[in-house]
N, C-alpha and C positions, 0 to 999 in steps of 0.2 A: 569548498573550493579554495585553493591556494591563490596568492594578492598578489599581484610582484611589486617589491617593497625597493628595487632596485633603483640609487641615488646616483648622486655625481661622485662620489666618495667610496662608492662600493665597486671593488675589484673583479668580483664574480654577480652575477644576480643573487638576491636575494628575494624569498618567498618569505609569506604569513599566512598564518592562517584567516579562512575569511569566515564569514557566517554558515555553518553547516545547513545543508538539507538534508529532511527526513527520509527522502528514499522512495521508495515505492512499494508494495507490495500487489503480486497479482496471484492471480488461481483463475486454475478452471475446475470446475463442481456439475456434477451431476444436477441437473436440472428438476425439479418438484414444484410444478403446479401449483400444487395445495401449500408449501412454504413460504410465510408471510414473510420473511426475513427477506428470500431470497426475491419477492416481488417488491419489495422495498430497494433494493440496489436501484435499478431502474427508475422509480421516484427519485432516489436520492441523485443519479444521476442526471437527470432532466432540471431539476431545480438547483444542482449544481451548491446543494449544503453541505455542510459538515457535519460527521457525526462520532462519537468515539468509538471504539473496535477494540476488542479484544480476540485475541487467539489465542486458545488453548492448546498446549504440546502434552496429548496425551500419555505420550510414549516414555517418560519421566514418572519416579515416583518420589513425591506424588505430582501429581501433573501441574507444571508450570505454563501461567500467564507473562502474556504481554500485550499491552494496552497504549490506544496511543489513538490522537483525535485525525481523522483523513475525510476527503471526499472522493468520486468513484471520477476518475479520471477519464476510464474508459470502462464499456460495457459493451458484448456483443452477444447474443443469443435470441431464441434456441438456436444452435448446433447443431442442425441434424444429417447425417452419414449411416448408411447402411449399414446393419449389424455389431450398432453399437448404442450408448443408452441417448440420451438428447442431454446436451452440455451447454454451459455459459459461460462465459468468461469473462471476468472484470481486472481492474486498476485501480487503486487505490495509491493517492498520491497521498502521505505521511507528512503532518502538520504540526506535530509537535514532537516532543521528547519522549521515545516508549520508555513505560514505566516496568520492570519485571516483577514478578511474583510468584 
């Protein structure tokens, strides 16, 4: 976020820059039962830890990472609506600096 640095001396306002935030990251995903990862969100959201995350951008070759430590901000599911698969949807609040690879 931007500081307003604005003095006695200064003719226009002036900004700085302040300490960035990491951002967010959210998705909704097809819901699997049997998915240890994905019954972990839920843990991780209740007990409100951190943990680091990686997502993989398949569609690169060869396929690029980015990694970076968050906890689940918010979390809602199952999903469920007629004539379609059963869904979840999380939040992920960005805790440190993504690394890419």
């Amino acid at each position: 976020p931007m500081i307003d640095a604005t003095n006695l001396s200064s003719t226009i306002r002036v900004f700085t820059g302040g300490i960035r935030e990491g951002g967010e990251v959210s998705a909704t995903v097809h819901m699997d039962p049997a998915n240890t990862p994905q019954d972990t969100l839920y843990t991780q959201f209740t007990a409100n830890t951190e943990k680091n995350w990686r997502i993989t951008l398949t569609d690169t070759a060869p396929a690029e990472t980015i990694t970076f430590a968050a906890r689940v901000k918010t979390y809602s599911g199952p999903l469920i609506a007629i004539d379609e698969t059963i869904k979840m949807e999380f939040v992920l609040q960005v805790n440190s600096a993504p690394t890419y690879a």
